[in-house]
N, C-alpha and C positions, 0 to 999 in steps of 0.2 A: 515421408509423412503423408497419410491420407488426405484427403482434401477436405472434410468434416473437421480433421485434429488442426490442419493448417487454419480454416478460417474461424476456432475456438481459439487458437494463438493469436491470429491476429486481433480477433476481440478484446482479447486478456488484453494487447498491449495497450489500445485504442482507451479501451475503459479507464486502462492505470494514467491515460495519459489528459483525458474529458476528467479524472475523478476529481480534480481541484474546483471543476465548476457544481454547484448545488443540483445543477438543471440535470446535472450525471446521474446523480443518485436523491430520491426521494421516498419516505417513506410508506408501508406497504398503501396508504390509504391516497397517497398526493394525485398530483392533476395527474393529464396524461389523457390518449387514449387505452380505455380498459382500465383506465385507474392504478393502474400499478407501472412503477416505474424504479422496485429498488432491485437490488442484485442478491446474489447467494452473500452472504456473510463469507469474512475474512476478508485478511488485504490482499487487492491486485496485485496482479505480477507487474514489475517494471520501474515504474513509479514511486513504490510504495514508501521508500524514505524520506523522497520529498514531500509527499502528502501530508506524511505527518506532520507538517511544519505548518497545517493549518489549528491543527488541536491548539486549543490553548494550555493543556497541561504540557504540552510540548516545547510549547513558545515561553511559557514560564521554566519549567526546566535548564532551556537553552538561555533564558534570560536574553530572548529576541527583541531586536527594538522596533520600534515603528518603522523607522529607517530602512532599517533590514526585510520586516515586513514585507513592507510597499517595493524594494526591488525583487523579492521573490516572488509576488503577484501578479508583477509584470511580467517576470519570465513565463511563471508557470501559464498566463493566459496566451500569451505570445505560441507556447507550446501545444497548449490546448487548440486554439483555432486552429494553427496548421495539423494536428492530429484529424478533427474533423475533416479537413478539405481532403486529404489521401483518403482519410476511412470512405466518404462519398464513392468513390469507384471501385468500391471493395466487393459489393453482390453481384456484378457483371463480371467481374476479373476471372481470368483464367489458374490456372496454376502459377502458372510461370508468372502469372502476374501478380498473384497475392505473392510470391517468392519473393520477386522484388519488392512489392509494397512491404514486407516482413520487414527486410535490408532497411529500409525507408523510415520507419516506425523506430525500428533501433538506435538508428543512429539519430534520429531524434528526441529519444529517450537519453542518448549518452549525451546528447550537445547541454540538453536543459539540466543535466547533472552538471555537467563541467560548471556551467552558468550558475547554478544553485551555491556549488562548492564556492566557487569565488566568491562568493556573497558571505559565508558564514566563517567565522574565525577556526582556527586549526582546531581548537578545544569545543566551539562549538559542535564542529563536522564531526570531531569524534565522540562524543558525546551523544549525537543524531543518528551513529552507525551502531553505536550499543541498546540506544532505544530500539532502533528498527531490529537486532537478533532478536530482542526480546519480546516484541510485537509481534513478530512476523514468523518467528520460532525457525524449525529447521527448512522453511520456505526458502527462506533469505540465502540459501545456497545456491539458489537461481543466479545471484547476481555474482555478476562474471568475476567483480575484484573478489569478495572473499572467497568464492571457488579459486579466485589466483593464490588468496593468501593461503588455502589450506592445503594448496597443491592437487586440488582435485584430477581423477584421473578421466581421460575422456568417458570409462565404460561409467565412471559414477555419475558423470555429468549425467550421460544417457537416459541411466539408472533411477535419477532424481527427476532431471524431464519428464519421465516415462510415466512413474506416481504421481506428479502433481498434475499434468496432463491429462489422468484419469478422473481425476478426484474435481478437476475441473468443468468437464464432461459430465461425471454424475449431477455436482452441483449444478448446474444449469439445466439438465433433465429434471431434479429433484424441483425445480420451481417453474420449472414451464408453466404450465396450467393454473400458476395460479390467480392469474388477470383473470381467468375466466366465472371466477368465483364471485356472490355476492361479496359486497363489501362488510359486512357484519362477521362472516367467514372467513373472508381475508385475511385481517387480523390474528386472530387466534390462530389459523393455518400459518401464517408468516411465523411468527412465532415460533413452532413445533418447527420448520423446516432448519430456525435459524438454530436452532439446541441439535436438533440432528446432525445439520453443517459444520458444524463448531467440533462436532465427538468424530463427524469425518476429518476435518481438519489434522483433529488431536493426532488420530491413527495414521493419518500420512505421514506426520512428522513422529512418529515410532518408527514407519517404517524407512525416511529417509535417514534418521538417525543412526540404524543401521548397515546403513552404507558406508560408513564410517570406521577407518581402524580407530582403534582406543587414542591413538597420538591425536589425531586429528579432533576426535569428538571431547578432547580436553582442551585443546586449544580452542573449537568453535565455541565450547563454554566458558572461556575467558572472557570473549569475545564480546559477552554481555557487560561487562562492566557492573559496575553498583547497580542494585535493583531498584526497577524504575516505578511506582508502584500505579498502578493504574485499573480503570473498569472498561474492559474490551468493548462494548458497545456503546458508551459516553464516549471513551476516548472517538471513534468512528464515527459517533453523531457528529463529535466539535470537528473533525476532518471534512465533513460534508459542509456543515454551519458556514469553516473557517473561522478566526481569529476575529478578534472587537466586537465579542458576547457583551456581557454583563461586565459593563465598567469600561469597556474597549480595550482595545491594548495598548501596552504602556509602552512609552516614552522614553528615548534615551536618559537613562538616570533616574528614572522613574523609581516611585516603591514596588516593591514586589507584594502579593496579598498572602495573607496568612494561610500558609496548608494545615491541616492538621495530621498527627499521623507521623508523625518525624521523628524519627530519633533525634539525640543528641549526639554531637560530634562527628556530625556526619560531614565531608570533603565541601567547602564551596563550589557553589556551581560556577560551569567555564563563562570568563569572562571576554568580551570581544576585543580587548585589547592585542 
């Protein structure tokens, strides 16, 4: 791995792992120097299951309690600050050093997973791993369990790496410049980059879903479970927001608020029991 793709890895992980704090991600217009301080659209690599667990249509889904809430935010910040501290020695590092720091990042991506998982019930967790295919689309192959469950082979592992690594690359070229913009500009340019992003998104995941024998890309489409129904950039805002919007969030035994939009006879959601 180059050392341009190494320290675009390292970012990816660093990002997935700051994205539970607001200060991570701010809209094209927020503080900052240059004013601009948000990212390419789509979800980071790493992370990206437990973030979700800030959205509140996630946290309704999952029928998350306060309870539950409040030790996932302790982890997740616990994980965030120690991510910052290693990312700090990340622009002087050598190869062999960002190497190791890579090693370092992941296995602190898997600790605060472990952490995460104990926290949420079995029917939760699975439930959270079907949202996340369906968010995350043929991304989610990144992560090393369902690559275990689908039996991925190393050249596909490579193979997936290698696309979403590019496509990571562009996005972060495709928005370089744009701090440099008035702010009236911004906007509107943010915008266009983030509809562009999204149609690059799409086509990675054409092309890693190709990587796939037919066995496989029928069981990754199980994978999703019931369709979860959602707006790709709301959901993403409440990610950034976090959880205790409008009304806060509820309480062990709490009501749940009215969605609209639901069938009838559709499975209860998992409970924490």
């Amino acid at each position: 791995m180059t050392r341009s793709r190494l320290h675009v890895s390292l970012v990816g992980i660093v990002v997935a792992l700051v994205i539970v704090s607001s200060a991570a991600a701010q809209p094209p217009d927020g503080g900052g120097r240059g004013g601009f301080r948000g990212r390419p659209p789509g979800p980071p690599r790493g992370m990206d299951k437990n973030s979700l667990l800030r959205a509140q249509p996630v946290i309704d889904e999952l029928a998350i309690t306060t309870d539950q809430q409040e030790q996932i935010r302790k982890v997740m910040d616990e994980s965030r600050d120690k991510g910052r501290e290693m990312f700090s020695g990340l622009r002087d590092a050598s190869d062999a050093q960002r190497q190791a720091m890579r090693s370092q990042f992941e296995k602190l991506a898997a600790d605060t997973d472990a952490k995460v998982t104990g926290i949420l019930s079995e029917a939760q967790n699975k439930r959270l791993g079907e949202i996340a295919v369906q968010v995350q689309g043929a991304h989610v192959l990144l992560d090393k369990k369902i690559a275990e469950q689908l039996q991925l082979t190393d050249a596909q592992t490579q193979s997936i790496n290698d696309l979403v690594e590019a496509e990571r690359e562009e996005q972060m070229g495709r928005f370089a410049d744009l701090r440099d913009l008035p702010q009236d500009e911004r906007r509107a340019k943010f915008e266009q980059l983030r509809n562009e992003g999204e149609e690059a998104r799409k086509a990675t995941d054409e092309l890693i879903l190709a990587e796939l024998s037919t066995e496989q890309a029928e069981q990754f489409k199980a994978m999703a479970g019931e369709p979860f129904e959602f707006d790709r950039n709301e959901l993403f805002r409440g990610m950034f927001a976090g959880p205790g919007g409008p009304g806060g969030p509820r309480g062990e035994g709490g009501p749940r608020g009215q969605r609209g939009g639901r069938g009838e006879g559709r499975p209860n959601r998992p409970s924490n029991e």
